[in-house]
C-alpha positions as CSV (number, residue, x, y, z in Angstrom):
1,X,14.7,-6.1,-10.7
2,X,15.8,-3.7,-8.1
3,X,18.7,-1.5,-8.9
4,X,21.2,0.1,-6.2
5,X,23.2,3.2,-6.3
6,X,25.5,3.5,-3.5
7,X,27.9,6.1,-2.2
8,X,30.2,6.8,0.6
9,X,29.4,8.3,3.4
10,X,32.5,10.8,4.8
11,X,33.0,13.1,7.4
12,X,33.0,17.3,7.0
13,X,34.4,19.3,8.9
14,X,35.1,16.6,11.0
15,X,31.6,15.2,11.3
16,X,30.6,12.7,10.1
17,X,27.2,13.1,7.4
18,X,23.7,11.8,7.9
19,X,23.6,8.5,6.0
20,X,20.2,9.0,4.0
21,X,18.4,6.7,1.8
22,X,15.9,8.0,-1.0
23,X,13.7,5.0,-2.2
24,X,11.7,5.2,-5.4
25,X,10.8,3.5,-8.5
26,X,7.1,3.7,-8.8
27,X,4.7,6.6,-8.8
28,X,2.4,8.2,-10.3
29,X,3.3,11.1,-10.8
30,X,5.2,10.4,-14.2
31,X,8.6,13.2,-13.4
32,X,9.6,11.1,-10.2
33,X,13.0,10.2,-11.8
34,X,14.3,13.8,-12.3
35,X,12.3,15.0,-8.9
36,X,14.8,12.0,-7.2
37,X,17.6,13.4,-8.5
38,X,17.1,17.0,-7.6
39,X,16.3,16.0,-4.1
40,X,19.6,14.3,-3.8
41,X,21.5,17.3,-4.9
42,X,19.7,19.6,-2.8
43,X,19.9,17.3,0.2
44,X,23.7,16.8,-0.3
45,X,24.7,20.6,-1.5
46,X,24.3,21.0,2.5
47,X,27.4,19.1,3.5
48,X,25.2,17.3,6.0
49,X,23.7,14.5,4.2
50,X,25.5,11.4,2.1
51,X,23.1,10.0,0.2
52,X,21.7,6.9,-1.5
53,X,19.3,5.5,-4.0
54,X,17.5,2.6,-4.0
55,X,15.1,2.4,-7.2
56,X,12.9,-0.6,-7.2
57,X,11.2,-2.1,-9.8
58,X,8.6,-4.6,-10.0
59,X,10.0,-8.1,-11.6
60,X,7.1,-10.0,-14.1
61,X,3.8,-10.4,-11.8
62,X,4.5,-7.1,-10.0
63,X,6.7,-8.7,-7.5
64,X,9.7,-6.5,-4.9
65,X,11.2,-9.6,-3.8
66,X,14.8,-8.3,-4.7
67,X,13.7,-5.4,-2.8
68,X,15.8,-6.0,0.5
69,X,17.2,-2.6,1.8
70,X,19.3,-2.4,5.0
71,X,17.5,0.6,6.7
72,X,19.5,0.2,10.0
73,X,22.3,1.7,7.6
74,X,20.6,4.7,7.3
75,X,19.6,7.6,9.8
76,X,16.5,8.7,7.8
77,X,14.8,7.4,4.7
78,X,13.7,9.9,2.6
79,X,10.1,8.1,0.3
80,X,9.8,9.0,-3.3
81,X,7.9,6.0,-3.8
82,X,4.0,5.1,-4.5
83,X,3.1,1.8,-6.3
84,X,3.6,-2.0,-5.2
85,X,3.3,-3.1,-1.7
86,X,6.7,-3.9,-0.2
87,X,7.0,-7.8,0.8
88,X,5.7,-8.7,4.5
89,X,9.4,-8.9,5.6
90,X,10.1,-5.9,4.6
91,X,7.8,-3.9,6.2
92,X,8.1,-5.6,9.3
93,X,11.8,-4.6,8.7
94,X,11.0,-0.9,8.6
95,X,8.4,-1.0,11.2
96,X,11.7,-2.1,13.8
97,X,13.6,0.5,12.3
98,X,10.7,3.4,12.8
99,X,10.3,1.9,16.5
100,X,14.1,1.8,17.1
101,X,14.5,5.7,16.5
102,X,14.7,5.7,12.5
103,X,14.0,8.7,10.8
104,X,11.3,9.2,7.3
105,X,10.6,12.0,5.5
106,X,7.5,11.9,3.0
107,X,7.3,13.5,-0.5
108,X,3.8,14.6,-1.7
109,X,2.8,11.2,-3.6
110,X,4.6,9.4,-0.7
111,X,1.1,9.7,0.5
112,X,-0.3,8.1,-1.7
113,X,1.4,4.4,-0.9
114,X,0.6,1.6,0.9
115,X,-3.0,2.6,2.2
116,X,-3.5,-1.5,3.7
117,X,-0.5,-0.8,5.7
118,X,-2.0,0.1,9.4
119,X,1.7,0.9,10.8
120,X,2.2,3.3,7.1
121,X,-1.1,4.4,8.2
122,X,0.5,5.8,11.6
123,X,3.8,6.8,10.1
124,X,2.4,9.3,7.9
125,X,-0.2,10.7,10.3
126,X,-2.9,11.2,7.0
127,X,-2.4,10.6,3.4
128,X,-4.7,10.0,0.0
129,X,-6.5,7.3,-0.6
130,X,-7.9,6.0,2.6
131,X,-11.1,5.1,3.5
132,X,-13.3,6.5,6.3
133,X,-12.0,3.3,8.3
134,X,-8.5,4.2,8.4
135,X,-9.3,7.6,9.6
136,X,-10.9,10.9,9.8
137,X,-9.8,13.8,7.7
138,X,-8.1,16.2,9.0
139,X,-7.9,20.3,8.5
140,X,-6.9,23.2,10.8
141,X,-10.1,25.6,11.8
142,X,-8.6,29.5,11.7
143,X,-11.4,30.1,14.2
144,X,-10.8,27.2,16.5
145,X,-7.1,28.1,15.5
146,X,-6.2,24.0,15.6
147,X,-6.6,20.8,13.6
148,X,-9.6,19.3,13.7
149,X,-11.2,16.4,12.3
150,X,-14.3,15.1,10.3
151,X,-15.5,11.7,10.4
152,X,-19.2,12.0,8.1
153,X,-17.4,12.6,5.2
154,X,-16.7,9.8,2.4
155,X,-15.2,11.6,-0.2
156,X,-11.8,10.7,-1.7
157,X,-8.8,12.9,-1.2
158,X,-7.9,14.9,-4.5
159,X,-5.2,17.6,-6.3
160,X,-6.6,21.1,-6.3
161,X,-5.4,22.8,-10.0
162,X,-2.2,24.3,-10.1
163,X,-1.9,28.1,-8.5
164,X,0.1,30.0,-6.4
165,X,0.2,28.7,-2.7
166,X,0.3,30.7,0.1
167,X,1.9,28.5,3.3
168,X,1.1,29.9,6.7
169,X,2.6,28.4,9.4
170,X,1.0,26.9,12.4
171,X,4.2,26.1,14.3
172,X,6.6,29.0,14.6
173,X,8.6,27.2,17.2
174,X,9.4,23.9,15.7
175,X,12.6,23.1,14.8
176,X,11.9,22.4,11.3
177,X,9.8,25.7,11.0
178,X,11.8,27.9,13.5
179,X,13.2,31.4,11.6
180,X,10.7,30.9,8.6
181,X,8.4,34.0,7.6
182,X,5.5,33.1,9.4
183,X,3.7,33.2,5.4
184,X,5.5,32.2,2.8
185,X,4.9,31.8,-1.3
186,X,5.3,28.3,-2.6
187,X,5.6,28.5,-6.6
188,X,2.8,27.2,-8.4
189,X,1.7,24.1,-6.4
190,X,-1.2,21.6,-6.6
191,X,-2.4,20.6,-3.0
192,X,-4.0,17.6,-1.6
193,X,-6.8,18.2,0.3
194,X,-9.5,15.9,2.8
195,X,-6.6,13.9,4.1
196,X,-7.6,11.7,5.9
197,X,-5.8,8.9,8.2
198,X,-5.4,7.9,11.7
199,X,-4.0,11.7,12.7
200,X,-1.8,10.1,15.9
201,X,1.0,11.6,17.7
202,X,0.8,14.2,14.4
203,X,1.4,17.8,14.6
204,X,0.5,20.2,11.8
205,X,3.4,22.9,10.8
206,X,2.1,24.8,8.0
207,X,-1.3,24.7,6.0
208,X,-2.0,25.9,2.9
209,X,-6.0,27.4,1.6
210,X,-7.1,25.7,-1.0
211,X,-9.7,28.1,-2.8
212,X,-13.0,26.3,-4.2
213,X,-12.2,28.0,-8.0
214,X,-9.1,25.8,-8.2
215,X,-11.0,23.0,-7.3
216,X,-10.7,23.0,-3.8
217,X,-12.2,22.3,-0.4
218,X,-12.1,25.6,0.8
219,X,-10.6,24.7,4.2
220,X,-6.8,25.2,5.2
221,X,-5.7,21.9,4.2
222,X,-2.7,20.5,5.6
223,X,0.9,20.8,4.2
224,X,3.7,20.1,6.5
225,X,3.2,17.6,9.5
226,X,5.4,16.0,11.7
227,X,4.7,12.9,13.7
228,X,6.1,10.6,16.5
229,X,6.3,6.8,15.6
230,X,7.7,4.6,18.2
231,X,11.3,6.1,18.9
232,X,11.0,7.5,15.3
233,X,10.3,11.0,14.0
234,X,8.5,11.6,10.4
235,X,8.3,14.4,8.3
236,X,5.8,14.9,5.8
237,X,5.2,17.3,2.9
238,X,2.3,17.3,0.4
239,X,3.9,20.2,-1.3
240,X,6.4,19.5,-4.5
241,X,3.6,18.0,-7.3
242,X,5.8,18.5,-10.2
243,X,9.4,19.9,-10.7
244,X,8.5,23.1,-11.1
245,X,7.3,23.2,-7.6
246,X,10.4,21.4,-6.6
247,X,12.5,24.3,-7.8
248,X,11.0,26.6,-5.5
249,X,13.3,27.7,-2.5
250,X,10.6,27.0,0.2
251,X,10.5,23.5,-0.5
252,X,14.4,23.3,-1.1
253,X,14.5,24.4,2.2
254,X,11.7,22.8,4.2
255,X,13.4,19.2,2.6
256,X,16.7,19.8,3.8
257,X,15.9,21.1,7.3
258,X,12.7,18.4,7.7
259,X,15.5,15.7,6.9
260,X,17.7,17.3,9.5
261,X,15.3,16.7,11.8
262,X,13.9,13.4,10.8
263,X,17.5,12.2,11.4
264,X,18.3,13.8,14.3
265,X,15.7,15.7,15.9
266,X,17.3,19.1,15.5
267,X,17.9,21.5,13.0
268,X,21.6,24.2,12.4
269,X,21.0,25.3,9.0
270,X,20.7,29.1,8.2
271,X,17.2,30.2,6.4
272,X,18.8,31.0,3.0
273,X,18.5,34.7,2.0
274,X,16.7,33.8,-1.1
275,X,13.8,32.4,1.0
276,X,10.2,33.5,-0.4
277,X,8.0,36.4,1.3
278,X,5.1,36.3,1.5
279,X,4.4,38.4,-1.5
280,X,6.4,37.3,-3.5
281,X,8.2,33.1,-4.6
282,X,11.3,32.5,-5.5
283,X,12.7,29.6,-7.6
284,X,15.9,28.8,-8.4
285,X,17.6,27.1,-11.8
């Protein structure tokens, strides 16, 4: 059974909004209901963004095939979602709309999804879950000072424990990450580390270290990417494991300006004032 929520898109300030569609229904990360529904009020407190819900879930045998969304309705698709694969039609569906100039942004677990899907594969520039075949994994080198990539390694991708993440940006001029402290205090995160995928097109904005004690790689692991597919643009987030992390003002804010930008290549919001330092998070109610 798949269920749609709809609402109206309507113009501010006479502009009209982004048309965004959040798709979910599957994960597992088990607070993925409440998670959806903060994203959609902080993506819509903005004024720039009218947004929509599509929750999916599988009929008897695990099947989607009521799962028929119209993404050339939408300027950016916003992926809450990790579980079944969509049927063949659809993804060939989305694959147009990525080539055609469609925009996706992609939520921690996002990652997760779909790791037979060579095109997904591209999209998401790495994710968990892939084998060596996919891709290499992928991590930024402080002494190189740029990504690089291992391809001897066979070990999965995996959560570090929960602790305080320190982002440090790569990009200082993107648009997405233009005006942000150039480090930053996520609240308490978990981070993926040794993602691996095919890495095209992809550029790293922000990486986080993941120290060995909380059961990490050690490396600078990233945490905000951006990548070209087709005529499309994609960005992707590990951060935001739980809703705690989801509270915190740096990922407020890198989810409403990376959907900006996913939609329409640029960014105009302000950097709130609450923003984190780099001392110091901040988390709102």
């Amino acid at each position: 059974m798949t269920i749609l929520i709809v609402s109206c898109s309507f113009s501010v300030f006479g502009q009209a909004k982004f048309n965004v569609l959040i798709i979910d229904g599957q994960n597992d990360h088990l607070n993925w209901k409440k998670s959806t529904q903060m994203m959609k009020i902080y993506l819509e407190e903005t004024g720039l963004f009218s947004v929509d819900l599509i929750r999916n879930y599988p009929s008897e045998g695990g099947t989607l095939d009521s799962f028929k969304p119209n993404f050339a309705n939408y300027d950016v698709v916003v992926s809450n979602y990790n579980g079944y694969s969509w049927p063949k039609e659809i993804n060939m569906s989305f694959e147009e709309y990525m080539n055609n100039g469609g925009g996706l942004v992609i939520i921690h677990a996002a990652n997760n999804a779909f790791p037979d899907w060579p095109a997904y594969n591209k999209m998401i520039g790495v994710g968990t879950g892939r084998t060596p075949e996919v891709g290499p994994i992928v991590y930024y080198d402080e002494e190189q000072g740029k990504s690089v990539q291992i391809n001897n390694l066979t070990k999965g991708s995996h959560h570090t424990e929960k602790y305080p993440v320190k982002v440090k940006l790569r990009s200082k001029n993107h648009p997405i990450t233009k005006g942000l402290p150039a480090i930053w205090m996520q609240e308490d995160d978990q981070i993926y580390q040794e993602l691996r995928g095919p890495a095209e097109n992809m550029e790293v904005l922000a990486t986080a270290q993941t120290p060995i004690e909380m059961k990490g790689s050690g490396r600078n692991e990233p945490v905000m990417m951006v990548i070209n597919y087709g005529q499309g643009r994609v960005f992707h987030t590990t951060l935001g494991h739980d809703l705690e992390s989801q509270r915190g003002v740096g990922f407020i804010t890198i989810l409403q300006r990376g959907t900006e930008w996913a939609a329409s290549g640029k960014v105009t919001q302000k950097i709130p004032n609450d923003f984190p330092s780099e001392k110091k998070g901040s988390r709102r109610p």
